[in-house]
C-alpha positions in Angstrom: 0.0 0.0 0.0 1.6 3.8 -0.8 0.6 6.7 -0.1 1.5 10.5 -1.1 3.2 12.6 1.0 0.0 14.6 1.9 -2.0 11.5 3.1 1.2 10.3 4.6 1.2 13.6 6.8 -2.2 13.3 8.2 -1.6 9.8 8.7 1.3 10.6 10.5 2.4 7.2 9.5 6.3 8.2 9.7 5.6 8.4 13.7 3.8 5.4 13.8 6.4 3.2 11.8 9.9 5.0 13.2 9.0 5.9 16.9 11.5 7.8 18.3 12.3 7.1 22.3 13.4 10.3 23.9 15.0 11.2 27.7 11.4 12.0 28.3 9.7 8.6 27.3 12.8 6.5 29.7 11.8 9.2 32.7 7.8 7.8 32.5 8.9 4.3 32.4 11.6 4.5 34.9 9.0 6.7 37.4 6.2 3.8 36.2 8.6 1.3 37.4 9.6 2.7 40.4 5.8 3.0 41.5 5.0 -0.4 40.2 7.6 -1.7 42.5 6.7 0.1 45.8 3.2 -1.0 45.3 4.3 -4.5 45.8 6.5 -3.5 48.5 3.6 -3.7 51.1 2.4 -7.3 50.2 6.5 -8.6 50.3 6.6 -7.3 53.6 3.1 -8.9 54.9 4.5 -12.1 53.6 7.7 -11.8 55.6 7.1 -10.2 58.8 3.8 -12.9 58.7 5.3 -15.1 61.5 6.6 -11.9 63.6 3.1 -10.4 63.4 1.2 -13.8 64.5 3.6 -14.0 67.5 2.9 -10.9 68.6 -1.4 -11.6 68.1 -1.0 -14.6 69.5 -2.2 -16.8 66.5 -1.3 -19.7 64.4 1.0 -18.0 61.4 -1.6 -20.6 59.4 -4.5 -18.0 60.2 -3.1 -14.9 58.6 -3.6 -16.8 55.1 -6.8 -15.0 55.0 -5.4 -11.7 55.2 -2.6 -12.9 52.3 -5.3 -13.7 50.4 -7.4 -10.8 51.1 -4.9 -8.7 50.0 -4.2 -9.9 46.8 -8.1 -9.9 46.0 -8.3 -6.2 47.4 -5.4 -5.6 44.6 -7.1 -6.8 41.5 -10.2 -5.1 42.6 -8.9 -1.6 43.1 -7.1 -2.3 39.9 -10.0 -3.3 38.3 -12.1 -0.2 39.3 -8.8 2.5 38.7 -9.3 0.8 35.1 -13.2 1.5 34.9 -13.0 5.3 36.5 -9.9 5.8 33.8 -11.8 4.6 30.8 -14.8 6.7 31.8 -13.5 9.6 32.9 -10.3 11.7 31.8 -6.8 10.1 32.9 -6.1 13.2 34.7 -9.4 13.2 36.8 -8.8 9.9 37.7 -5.5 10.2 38.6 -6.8 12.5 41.2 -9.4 11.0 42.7 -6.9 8.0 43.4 -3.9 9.7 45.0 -6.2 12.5 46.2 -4.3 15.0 44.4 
């Protein structure tokens, strides 16, 4: 398929085929990345402070599977819903009525 250079430029297609990543494009994933993995910091540190925590409560290190498992479904539904509000709303309103900001 061709196409002259006028289509071509409201196409854009040059863009589309020969994306150019810039300092600015690392910086988002590099700040993505670093959120992505403090996220998961919490649920790392449930999972090893687990038998500390049931020492001090008193309780079987067996019966804090629950809250494990609790947590990870509390995850994919606040995902879930951060998806929905983002899809029906603007990214940028949605953004702040997560973090509040």
């Amino acid at each position: 398929m061709t196409f002259d250079k006028r289509t071509l430029k409201i196409l854009n297609l040059d863009i589309i085929d020969n994306p150019r990543l810039t300092y600015f494009h690392w910086r988002i994933v590099t700040i993505r990345f670093l959120i992505m993995a403090v996220d998961g910091y919490d649920l790392v540190l449930l999972g090893l402070f687990k038998p500390t925590i049931s020492n001090e409560c008193t309780r079987a290190p067996e019966k804090f599977s629950m809250v494990l498992s609790e947590t990870l479904i509390s995850v994919l539904v606040g995902a879930s819903e951060a998806g929905i509000v983002t899809d029906r709303s603007s990214q940028k309103n949605a953004s702040s009525a997560f973090t509040g900001r």
